[in-house]
Backbone bond lengths (Angstrom), bond angles and torsions (degrees), N, CA, C in turn:
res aa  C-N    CA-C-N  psi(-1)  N-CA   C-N-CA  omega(-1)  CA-C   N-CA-C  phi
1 X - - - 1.452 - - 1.528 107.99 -
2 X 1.204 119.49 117.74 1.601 124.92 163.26 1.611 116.56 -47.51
3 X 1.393 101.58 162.11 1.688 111.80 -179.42 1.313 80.89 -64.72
4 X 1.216 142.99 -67.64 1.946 139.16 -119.68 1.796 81.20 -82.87
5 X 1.446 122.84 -50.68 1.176 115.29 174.05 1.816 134.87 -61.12
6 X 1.546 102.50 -14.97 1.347 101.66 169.08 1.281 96.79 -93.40
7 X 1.318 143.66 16.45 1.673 120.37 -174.28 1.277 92.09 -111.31
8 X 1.832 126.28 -41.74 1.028 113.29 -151.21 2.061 92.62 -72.77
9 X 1.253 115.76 -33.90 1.527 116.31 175.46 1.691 104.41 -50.19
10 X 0.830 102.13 -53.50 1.583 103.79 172.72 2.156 120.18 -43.66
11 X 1.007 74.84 -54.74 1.857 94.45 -175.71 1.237 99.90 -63.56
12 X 1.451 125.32 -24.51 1.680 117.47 -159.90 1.822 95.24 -99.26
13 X 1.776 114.81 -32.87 1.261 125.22 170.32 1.418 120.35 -53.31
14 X 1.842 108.39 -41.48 1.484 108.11 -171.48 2.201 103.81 -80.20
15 X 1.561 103.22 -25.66 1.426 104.20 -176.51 1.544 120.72 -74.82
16 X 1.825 112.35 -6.86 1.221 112.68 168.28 1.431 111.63 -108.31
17 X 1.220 127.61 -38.98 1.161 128.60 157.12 1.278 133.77 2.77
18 X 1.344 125.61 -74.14 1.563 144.78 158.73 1.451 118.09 -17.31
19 X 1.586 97.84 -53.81 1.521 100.48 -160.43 1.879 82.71 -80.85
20 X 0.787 114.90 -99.79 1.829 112.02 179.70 1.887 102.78 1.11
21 X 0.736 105.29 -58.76 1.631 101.61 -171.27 1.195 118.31 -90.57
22 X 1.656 130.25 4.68 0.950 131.28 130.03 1.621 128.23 -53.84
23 X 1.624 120.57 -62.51 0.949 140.20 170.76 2.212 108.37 -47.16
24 X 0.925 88.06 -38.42 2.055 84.23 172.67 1.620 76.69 -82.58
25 X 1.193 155.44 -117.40 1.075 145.87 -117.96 1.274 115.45 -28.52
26 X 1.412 87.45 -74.26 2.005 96.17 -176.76 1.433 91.55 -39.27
27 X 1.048 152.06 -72.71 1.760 161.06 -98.32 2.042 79.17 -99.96
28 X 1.219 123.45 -46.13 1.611 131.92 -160.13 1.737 100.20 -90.70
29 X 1.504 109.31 -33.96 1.406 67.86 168.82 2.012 104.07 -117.10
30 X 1.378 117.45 22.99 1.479 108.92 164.03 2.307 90.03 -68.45
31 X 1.119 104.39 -62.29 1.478 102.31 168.49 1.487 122.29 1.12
32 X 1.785 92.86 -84.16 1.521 95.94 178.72 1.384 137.42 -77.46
33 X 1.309 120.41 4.43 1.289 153.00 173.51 1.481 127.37 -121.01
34 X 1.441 120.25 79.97 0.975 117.19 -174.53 1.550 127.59 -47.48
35 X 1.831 100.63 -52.10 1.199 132.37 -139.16 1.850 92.56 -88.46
36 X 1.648 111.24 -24.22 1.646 127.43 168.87 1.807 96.19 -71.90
37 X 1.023 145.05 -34.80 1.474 163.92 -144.23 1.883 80.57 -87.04
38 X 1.167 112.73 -96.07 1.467 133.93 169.72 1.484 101.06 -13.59
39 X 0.963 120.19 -84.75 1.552 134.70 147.37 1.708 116.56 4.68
40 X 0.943 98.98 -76.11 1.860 104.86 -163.12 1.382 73.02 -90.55
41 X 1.160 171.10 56.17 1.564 149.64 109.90 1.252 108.83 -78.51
42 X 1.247 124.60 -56.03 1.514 154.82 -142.01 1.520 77.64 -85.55
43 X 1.070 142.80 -51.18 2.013 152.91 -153.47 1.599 78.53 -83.77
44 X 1.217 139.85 -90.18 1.015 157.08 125.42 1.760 110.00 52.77
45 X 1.160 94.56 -83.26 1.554 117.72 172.96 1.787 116.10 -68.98
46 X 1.153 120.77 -31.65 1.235 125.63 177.12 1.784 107.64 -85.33
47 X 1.117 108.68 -8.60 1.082 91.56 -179.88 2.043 105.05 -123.83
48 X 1.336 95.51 42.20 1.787 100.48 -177.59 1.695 102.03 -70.05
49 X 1.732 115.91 -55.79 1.332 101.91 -179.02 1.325 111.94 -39.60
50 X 0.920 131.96 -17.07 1.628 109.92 -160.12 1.290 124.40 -82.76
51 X 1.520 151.96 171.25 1.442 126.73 179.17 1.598 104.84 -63.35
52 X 1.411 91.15 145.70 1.631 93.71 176.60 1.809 112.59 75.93
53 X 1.191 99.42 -7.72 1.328 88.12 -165.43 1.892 114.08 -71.89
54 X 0.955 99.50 -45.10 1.894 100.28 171.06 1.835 101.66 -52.06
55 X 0.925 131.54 -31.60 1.013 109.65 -150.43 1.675 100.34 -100.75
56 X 1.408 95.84 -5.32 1.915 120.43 160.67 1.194 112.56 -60.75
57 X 1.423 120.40 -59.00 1.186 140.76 -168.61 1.272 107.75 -64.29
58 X 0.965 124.48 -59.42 1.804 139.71 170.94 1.858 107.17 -28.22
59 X 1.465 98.41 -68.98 1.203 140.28 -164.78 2.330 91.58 -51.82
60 X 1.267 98.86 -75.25 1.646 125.61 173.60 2.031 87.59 -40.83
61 X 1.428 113.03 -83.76 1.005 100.48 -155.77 2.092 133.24 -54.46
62 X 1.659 81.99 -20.75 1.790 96.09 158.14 1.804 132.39 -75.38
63 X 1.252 90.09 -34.52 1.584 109.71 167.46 1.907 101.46 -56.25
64 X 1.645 111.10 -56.01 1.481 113.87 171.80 1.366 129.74 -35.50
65 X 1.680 100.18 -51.67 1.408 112.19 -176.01 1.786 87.83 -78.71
66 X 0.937 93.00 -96.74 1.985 91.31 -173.15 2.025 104.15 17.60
67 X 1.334 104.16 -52.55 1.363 117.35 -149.55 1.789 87.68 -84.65
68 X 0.983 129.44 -37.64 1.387 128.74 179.14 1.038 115.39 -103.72
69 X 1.370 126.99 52.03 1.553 115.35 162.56 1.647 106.88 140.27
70 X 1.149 93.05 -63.22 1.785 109.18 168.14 1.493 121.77 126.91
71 X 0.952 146.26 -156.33 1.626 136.81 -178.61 1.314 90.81 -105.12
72 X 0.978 176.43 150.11 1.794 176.84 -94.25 1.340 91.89 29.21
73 X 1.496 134.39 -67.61 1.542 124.16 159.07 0.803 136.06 -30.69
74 X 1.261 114.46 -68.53 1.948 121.63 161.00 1.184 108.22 -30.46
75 X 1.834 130.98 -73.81 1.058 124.25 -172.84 1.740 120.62 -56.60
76 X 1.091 112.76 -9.31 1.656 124.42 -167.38 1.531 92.88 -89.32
77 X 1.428 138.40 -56.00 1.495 151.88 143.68 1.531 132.97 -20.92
78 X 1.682 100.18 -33.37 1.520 106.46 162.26 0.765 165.00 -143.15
79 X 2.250 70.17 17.29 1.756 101.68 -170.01 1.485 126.90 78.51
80 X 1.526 110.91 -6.85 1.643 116.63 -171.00 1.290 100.72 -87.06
81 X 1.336 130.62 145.93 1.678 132.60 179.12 1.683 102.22 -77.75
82 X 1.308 107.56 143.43 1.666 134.57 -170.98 1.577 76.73 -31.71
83 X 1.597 109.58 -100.16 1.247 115.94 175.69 1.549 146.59 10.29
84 X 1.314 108.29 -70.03 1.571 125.84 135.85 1.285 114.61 -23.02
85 X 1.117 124.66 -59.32 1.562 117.95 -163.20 1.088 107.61 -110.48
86 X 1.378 144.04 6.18 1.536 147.26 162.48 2.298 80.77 -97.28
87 X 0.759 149.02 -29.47 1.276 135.97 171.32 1.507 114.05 -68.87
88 X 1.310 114.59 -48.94 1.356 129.55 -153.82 1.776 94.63 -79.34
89 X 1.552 121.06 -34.79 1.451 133.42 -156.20 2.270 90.90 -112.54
90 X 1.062 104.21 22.30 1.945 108.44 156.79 1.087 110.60 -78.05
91 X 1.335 106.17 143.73 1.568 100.69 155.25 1.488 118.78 -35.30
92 X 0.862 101.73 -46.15 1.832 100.38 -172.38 1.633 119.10 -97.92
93 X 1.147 108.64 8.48 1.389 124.15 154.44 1.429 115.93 -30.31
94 X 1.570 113.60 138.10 1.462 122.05 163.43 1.418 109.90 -128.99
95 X 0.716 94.28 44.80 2.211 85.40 174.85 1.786 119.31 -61.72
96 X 0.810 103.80 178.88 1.628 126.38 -136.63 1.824 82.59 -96.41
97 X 0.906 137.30 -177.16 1.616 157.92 -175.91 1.630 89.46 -93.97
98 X 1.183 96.54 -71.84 1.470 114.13 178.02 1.257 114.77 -35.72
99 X 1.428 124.12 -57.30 1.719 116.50 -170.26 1.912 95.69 -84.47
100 X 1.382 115.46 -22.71 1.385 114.41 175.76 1.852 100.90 -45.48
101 X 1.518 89.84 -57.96 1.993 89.97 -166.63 1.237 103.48 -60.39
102 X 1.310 123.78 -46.50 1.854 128.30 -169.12 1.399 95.04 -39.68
103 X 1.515 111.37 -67.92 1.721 123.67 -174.85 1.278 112.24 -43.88
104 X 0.886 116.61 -59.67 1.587 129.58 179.64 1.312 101.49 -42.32
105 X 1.169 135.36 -72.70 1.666 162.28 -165.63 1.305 82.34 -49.11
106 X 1.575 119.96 -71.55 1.961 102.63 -159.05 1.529 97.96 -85.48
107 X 1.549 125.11 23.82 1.593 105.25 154.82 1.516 114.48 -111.72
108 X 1.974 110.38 14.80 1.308 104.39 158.69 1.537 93.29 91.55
109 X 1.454 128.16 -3.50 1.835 115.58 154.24 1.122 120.40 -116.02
110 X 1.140 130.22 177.04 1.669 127.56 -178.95 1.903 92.81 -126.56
111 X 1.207 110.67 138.43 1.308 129.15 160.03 1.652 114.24 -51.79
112 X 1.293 129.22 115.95 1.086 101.28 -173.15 1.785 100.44 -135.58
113 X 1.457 136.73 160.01 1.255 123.68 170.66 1.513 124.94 -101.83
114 X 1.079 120.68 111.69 1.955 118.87 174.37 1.583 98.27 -108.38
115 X 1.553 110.19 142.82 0.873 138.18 162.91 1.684 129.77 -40.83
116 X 0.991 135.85 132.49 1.529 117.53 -176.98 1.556 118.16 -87.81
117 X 1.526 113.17 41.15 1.579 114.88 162.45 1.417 98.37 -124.17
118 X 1.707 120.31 15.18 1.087 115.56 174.72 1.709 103.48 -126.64
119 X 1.290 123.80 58.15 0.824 148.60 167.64 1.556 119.76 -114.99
């Protein structure tokens, strides 16, 4: 393999990189911070209308589990197959209310509704 060919392998390693090691970050310190965990869901969830925003929420609430236990847990918690819930928790995920609460439940919050004069 040439230098110009080990750099450009290199350049393509450091341009995917980021996003992956972003995603363990958030996931390491939702981990060590529960009460930040709670936090970026709740941020998370309030902001679903928005563009992109479900697919935030999705995204946040897998990062949660990841951080508590992992998706093999989750599925052990609600009975849903790995699969299922790495589908259901995509960006482009549509899951059910129902598998929303299940998920929720084995990441230790409950979905809940407040009014918007209680904001």
């Amino acid at each position: 393999m040439t230098v110009a060919n080990k750099m450009e392998t290199a350049n393509k390693a450091v341009a995917i990189a980021p996003a992956v090691d972003r995603d363990k970050l958030m996931i390491e310190e939702l981990r060590a911070d529960p009460d930040y965990a709670e936090l970026y869901l709740k941020t998370a969830l309030e902001d679903i209308n928005e563009e992109g925003g479900l697919g935030g929420f999705l995204i946040a609430l897998r990062r949660v589990l990841e951080a508590r236990g992992g998706i093999n847990e989750a599925a052990k918690k609600t009975g849903l197959a790995r699969q299922s819930i790495y589908r259901a928790l995509s960006e482009k995920g549509n899951p059910t209310i129902t598998t929303l609460a299940q998920l929720a439940s084995a990441a230790g919050v409950k979905l809940t509704l407040i009014g918007k004069a209680h904001h």
